[in-house]
C-alpha distance (Angstrom), angle and dihedral (degrees) to the residues before:
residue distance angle dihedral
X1 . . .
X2 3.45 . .
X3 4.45 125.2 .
X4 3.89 119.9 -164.1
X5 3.98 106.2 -129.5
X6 3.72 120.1 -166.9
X7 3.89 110.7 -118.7
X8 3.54 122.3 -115.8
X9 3.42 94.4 -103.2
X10 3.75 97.1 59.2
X11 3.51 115.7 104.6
X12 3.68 92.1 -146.6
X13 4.04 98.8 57.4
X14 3.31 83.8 126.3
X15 3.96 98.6 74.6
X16 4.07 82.2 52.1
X17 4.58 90.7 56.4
X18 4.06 87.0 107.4
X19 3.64 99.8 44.8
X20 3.65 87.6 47.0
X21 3.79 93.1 51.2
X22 3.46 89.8 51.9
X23 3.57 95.8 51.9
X24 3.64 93.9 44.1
X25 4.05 84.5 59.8
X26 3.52 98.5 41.9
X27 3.89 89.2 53.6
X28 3.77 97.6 49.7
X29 4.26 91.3 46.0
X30 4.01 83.4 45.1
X31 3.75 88.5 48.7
X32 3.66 94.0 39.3
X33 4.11 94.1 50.0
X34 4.30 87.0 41.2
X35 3.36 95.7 -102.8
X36 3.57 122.1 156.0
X37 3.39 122.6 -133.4
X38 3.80 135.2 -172.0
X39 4.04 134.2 -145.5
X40 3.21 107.0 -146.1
X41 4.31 116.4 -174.2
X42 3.22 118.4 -149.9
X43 4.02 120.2 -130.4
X44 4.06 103.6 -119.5
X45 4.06 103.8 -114.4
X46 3.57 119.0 -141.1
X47 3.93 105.5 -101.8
X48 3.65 128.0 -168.8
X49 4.06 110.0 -91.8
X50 3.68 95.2 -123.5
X51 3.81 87.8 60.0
X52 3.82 96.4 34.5
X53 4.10 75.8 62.2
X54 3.64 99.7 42.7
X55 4.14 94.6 47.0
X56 4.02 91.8 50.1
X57 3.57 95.2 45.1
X58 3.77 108.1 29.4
X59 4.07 90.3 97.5
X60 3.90 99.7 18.4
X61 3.62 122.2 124.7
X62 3.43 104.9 -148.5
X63 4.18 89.3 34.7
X64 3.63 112.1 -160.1
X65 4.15 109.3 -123.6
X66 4.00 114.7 -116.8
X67 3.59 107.4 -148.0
X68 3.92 112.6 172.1
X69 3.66 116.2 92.5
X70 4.03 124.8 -68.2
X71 3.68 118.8 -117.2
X72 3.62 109.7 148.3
X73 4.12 103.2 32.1
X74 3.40 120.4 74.7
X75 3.59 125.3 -177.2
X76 3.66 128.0 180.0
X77 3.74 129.8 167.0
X78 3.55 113.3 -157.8
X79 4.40 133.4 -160.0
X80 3.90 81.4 -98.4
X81 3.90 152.5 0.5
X82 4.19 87.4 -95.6
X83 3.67 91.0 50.4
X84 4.11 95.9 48.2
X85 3.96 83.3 46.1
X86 3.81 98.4 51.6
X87 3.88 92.6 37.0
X88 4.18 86.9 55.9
X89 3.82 91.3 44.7
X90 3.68 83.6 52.4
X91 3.84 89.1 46.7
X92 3.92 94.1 49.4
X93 3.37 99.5 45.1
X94 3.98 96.9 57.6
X95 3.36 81.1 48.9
X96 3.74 94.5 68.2
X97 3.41 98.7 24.2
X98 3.89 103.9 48.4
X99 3.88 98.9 8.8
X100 4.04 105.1 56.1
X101 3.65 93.8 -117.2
X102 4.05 122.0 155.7
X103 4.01 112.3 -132.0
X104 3.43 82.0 -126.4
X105 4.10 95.3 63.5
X106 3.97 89.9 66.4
X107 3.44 133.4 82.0
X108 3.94 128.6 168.0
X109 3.62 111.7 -149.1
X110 3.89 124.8 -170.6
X111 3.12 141.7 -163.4
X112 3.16 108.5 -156.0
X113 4.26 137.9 36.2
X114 3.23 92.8 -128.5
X115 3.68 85.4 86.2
X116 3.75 100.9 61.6
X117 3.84 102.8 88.0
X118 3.66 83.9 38.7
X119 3.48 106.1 63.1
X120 3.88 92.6 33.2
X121 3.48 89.7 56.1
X122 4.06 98.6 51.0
X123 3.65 95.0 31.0
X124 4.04 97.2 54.1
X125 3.40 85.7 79.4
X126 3.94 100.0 59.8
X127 3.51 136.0 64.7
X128 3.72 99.5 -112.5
X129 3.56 110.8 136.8
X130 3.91 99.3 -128.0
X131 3.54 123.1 -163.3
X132 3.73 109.9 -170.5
X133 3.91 124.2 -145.9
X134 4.15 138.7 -170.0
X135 3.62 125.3 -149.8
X136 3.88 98.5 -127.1
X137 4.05 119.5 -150.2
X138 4.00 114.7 -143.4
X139 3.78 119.8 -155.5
């Protein structure tokens, strides 16, 4: 099993308070039934700075500003949740198409379920190989 804690240095640790409850219980029942358990640190990877920027800040109150030029984040808001869908099909698909990217280097992540019938509605139609996944909730 293995959790991903924010370190102490991240100013969003906060986002991280259930996963560290839940580790703080599993360790104490692990400890209490003589399991052993393990903390493993993570080496930090070298990330791209526009994400560095966009993980730190994304649910920081004060955010810090990120002022060079975007390459890598995209954000478009479109007239409605059909339009924002077709226009990141669109996006995705010149990606692999006239980019060089792998189907495999892509994700789409929402945020919300509203999306669902959405996205399986417009993307039907393509060839994107779509692997479909559903946050689970554990007692």
């Amino acid at each position: 099993m293995s959790l991903t804690i924010a370190s102490e240095e991240n100013r969003d640790k906060g986002v991280f308070a259930s996963t560290i409850r839940t580790f703080k219980t599993l360790k104490k029942k692990a400890e209490e039934n003589g399991i052993e358990t393990q903390w493993l640190p993570l080496e930090a990877q070298q990330m791209d700075p526009e994400f560095e920027a966009l993980e730190s800040n994304l649910f920081s109150y004060p955010f810090k500003t990120y002022d060079e030029p975007l390459n890598n984040v995209h954000v478009y808001a479109g007239q409605n949740l059909e339009n924002e869908v077709e226009h990141m099909a669109i996006g995705i698909i010149n990606l692999v198409r006239k980019q060089g990217y792998k189907w495999k280097d892509i994700a789409v992540i929402k945020g919300s379920e509203s999306y669902n019938p959405v996205l399986k509605r417009c993307l039907q139609s393509t060839t994107f190989p779509i692997l479909w996944t559903k946050k689970k909730h554990y007692a």
